[in-house]
SELOTOR-603850 format. One record per residue: residue in one letter; chain; z, y, x of N, C-alpha, C, O, CB in turn. Coordinates in Angstrom, 1 decimal. Glycine has a CB too. Layout:
("a","A",(Z,Y,X),(Z,Y,X),(Z,Y,X),(Z,Y,X),(Z,Y,X)) ...
END
This chain:
("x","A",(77.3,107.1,29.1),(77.6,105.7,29.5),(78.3,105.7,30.8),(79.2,104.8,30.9),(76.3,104.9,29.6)) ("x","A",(78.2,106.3,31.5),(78.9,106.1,33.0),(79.7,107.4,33.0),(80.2,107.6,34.1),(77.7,106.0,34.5)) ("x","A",(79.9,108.2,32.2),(81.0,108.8,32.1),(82.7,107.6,31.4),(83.9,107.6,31.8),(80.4,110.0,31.1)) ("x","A",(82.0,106.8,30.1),(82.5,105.7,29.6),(82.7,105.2,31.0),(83.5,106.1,31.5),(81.7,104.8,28.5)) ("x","A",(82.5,104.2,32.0),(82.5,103.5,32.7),(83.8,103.9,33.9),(84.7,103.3,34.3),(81.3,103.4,33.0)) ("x","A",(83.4,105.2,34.2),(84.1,105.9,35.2),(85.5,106.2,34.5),(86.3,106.9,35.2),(83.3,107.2,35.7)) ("x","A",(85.8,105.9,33.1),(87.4,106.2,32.4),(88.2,104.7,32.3),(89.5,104.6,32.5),(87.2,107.0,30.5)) ("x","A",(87.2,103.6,32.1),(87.9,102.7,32.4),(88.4,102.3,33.9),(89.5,102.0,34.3),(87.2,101.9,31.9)) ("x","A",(87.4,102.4,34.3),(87.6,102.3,36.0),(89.1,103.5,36.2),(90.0,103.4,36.9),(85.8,102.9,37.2)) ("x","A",(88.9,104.1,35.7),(90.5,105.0,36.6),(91.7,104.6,35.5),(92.9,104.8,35.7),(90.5,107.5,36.8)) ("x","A",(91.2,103.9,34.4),(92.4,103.5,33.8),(92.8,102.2,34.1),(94.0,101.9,33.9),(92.4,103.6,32.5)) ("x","A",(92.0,101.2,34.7),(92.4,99.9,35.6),(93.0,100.2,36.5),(94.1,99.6,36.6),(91.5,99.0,36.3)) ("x","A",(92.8,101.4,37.7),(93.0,101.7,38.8),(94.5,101.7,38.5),(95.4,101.1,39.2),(92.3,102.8,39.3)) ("x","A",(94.9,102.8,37.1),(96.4,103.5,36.9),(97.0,102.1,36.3),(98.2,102.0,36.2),(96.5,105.1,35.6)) ("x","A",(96.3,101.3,35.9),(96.9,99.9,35.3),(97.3,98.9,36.4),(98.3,98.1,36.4),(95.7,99.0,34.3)) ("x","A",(96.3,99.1,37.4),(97.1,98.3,38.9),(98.0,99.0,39.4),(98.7,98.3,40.2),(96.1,98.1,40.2)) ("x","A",(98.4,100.0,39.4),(99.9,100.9,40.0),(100.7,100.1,39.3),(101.3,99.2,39.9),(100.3,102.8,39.6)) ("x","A",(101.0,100.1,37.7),(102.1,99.3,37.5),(102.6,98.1,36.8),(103.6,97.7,36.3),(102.7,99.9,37.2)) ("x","A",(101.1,97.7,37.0),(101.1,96.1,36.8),(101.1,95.2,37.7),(100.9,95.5,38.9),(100.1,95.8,36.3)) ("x","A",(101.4,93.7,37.3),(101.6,92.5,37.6),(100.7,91.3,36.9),(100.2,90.9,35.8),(103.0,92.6,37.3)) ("x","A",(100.7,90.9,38.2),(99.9,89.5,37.0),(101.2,88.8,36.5),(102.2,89.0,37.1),(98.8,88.0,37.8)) ("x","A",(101.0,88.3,35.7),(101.8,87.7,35.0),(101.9,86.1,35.3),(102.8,85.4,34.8),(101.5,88.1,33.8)) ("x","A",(101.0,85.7,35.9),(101.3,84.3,36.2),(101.9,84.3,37.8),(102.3,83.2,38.1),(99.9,83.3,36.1)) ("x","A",(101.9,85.2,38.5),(102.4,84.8,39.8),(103.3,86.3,40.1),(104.0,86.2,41.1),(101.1,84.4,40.8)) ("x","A",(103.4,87.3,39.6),(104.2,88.2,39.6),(103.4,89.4,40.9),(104.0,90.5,41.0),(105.7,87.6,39.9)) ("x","A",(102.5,89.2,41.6),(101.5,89.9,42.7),(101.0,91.0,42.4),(101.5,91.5,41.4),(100.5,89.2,43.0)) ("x","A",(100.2,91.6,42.9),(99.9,93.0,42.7),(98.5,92.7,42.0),(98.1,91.6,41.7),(99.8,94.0,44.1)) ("x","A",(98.1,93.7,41.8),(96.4,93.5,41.0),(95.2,94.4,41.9),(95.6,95.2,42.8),(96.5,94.4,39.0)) ("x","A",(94.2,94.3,41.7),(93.1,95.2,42.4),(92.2,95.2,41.2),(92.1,94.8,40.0),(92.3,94.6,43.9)) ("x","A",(91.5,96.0,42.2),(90.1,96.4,40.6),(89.1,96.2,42.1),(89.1,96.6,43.3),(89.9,98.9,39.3)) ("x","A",(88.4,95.1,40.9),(87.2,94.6,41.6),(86.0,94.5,40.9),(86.1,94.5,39.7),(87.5,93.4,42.2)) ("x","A",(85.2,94.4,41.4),(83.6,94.5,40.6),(83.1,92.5,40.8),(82.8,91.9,41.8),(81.9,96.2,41.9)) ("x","A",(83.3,92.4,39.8),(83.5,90.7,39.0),(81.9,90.3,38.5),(81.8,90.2,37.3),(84.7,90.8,37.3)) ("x","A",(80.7,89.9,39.5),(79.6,89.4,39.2),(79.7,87.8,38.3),(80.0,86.8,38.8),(79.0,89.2,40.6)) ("x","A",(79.4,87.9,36.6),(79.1,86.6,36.4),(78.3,85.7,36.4),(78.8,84.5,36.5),(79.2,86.4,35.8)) ("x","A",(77.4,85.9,36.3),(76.0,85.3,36.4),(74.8,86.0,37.2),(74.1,85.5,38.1),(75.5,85.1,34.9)) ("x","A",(74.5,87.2,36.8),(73.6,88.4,37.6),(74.4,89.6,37.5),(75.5,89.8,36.9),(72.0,88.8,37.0)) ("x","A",(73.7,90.5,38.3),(74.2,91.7,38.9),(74.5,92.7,37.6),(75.4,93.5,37.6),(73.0,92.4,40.1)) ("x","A",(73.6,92.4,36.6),(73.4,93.0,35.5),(74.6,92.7,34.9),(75.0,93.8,34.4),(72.3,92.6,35.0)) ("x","A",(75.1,92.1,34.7),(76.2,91.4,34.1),(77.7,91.8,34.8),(78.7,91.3,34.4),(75.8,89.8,34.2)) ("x","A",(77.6,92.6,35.7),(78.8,92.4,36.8),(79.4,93.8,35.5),(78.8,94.6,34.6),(78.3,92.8,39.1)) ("x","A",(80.7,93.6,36.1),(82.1,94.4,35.4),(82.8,95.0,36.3),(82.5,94.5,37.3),(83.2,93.6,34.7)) ("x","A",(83.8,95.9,36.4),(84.7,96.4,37.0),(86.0,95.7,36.0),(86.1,95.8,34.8),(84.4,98.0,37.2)) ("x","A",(87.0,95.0,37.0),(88.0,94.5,36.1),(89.1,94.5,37.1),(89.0,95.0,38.2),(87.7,93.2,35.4)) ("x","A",(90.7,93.8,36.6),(91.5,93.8,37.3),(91.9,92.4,37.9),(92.0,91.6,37.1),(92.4,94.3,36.6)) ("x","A",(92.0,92.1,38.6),(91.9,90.9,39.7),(92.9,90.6,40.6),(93.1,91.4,41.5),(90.7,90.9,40.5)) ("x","A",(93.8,89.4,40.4),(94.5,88.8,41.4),(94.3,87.9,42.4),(94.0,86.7,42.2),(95.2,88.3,40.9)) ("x","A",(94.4,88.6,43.9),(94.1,87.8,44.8),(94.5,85.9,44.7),(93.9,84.9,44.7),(94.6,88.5,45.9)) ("x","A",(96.0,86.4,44.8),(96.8,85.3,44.9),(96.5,84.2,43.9),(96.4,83.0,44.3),(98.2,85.6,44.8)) ("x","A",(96.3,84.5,42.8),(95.9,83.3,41.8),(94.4,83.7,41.7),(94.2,83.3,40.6),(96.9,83.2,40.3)) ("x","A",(93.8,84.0,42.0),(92.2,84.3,41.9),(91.8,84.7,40.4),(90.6,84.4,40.3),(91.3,82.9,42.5)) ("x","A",(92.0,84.9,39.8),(92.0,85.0,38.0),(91.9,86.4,38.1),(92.3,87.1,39.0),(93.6,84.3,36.8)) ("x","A",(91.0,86.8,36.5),(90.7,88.4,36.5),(91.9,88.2,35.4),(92.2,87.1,34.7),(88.8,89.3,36.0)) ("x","A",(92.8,89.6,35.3),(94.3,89.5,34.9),(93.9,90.9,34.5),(93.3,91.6,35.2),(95.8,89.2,36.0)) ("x","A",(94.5,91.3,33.0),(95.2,92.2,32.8),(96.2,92.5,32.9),(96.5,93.6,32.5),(95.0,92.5,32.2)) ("x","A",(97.2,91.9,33.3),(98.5,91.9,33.8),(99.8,92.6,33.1),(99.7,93.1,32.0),(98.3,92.4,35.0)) ("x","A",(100.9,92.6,33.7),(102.1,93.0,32.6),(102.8,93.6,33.5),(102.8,93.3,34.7),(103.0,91.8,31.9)) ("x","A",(103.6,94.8,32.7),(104.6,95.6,32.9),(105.1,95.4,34.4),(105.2,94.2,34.4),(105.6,95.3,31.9)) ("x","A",(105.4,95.6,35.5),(106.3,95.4,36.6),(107.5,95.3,35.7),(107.7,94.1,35.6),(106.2,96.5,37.8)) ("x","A",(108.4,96.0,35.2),(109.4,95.7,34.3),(109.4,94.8,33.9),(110.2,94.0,34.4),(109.6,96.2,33.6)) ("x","A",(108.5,94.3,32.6),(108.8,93.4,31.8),(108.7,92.1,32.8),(109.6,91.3,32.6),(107.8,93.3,30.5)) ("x","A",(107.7,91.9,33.8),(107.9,90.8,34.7),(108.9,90.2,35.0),(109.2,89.1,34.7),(107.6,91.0,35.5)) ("x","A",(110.0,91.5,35.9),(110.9,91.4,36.0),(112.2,91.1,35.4),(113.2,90.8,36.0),(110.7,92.0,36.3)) ("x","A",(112.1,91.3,34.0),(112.7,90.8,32.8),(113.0,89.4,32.7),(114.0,88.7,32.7),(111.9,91.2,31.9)) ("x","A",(111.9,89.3,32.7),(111.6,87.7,32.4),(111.9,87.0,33.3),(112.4,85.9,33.0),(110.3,87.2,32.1)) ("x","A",(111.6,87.4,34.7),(112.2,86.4,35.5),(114.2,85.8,35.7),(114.8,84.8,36.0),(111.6,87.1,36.7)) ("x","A",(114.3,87.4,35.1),(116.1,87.3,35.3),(116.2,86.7,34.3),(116.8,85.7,34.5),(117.2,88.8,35.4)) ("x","A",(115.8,86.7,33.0),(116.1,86.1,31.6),(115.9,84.5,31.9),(116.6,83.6,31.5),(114.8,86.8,30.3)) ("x","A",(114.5,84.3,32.9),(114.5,82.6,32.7),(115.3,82.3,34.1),(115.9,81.2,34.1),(112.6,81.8,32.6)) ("x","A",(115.4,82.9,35.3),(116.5,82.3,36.0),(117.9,82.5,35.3),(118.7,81.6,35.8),(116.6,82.7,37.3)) ("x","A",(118.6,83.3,34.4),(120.0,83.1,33.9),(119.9,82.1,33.0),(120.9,81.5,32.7),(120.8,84.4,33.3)) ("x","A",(118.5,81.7,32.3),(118.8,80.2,31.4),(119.3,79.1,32.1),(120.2,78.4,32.0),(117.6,79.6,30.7)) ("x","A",(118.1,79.2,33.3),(118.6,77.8,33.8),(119.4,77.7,34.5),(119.6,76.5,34.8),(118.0,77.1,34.2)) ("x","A",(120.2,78.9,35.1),(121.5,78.5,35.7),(122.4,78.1,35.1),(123.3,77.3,35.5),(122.2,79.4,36.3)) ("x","A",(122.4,78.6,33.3),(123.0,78.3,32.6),(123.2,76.9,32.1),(124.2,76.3,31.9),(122.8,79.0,32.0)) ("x","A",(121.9,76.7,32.1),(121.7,75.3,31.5),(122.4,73.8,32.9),(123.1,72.9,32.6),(119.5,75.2,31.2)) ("x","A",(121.6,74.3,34.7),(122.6,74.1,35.5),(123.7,73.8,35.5),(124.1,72.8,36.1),(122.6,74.6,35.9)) ("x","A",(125.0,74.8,34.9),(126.0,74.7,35.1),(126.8,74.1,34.1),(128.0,73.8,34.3),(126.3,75.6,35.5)) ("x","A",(126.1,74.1,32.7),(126.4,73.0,31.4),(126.6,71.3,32.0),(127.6,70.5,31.9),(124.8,73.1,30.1)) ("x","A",(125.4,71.2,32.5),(125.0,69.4,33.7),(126.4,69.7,34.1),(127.4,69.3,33.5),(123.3,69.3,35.6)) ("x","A",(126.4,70.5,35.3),(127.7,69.7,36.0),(128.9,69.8,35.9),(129.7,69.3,36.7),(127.8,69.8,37.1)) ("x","A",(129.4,70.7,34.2),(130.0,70.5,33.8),(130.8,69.3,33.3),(132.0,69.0,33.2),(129.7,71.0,33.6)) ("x","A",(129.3,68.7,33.0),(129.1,68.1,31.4),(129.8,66.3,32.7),(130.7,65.4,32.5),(126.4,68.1,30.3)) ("x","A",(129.0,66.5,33.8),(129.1,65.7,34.9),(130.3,65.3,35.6),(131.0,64.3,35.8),(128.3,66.1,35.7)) ("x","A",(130.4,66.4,35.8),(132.0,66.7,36.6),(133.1,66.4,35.7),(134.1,66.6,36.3),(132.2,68.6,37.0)) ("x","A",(133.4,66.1,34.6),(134.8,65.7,33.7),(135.1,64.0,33.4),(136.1,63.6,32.8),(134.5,66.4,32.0)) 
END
């Protein structure tokens, strides 16, 4: 059982190197997450900035997405003042 415990814990740990939360793009930590009693407490991955326990995404794919949804809407941007401008 705490052999189990101790593999998850270093695979969150290797999951916060190159993860991201995904709602705010920030780093992650591994923190020990009390829900109700002590008994109950978890080791999980946790974003300060948005306070939410996150398993988080790719640093890449983050990054992805962000260039993918800012080139829509520049796109969509420059359709308006096209569309405006004639």
């Amino acid at each position: 059982m705490a052999k189990e415990k101790s593999l998850r814990v270093d695979r969150l740990k290797q999951r916060a190197k190159y993860c991201c939360c995904r709602y705010c793009g920030s780093e992650l930590h591994v923190r020990q997450i009390v829900f109700h009693t002590q008994a109950m407490a978890r080791i999980e991955l946790y974003c300060d900035q948005c306070q939410k326990i996150e398993y988080g995404v790719e640093k890449e794919a983050y990054a992805r997405l962000l260039w993918r949804r800012h080139s829509s809407t520049t796109s969509r941007i420059w359709k308006i003042m096209n569309s405006v401008c004639r």
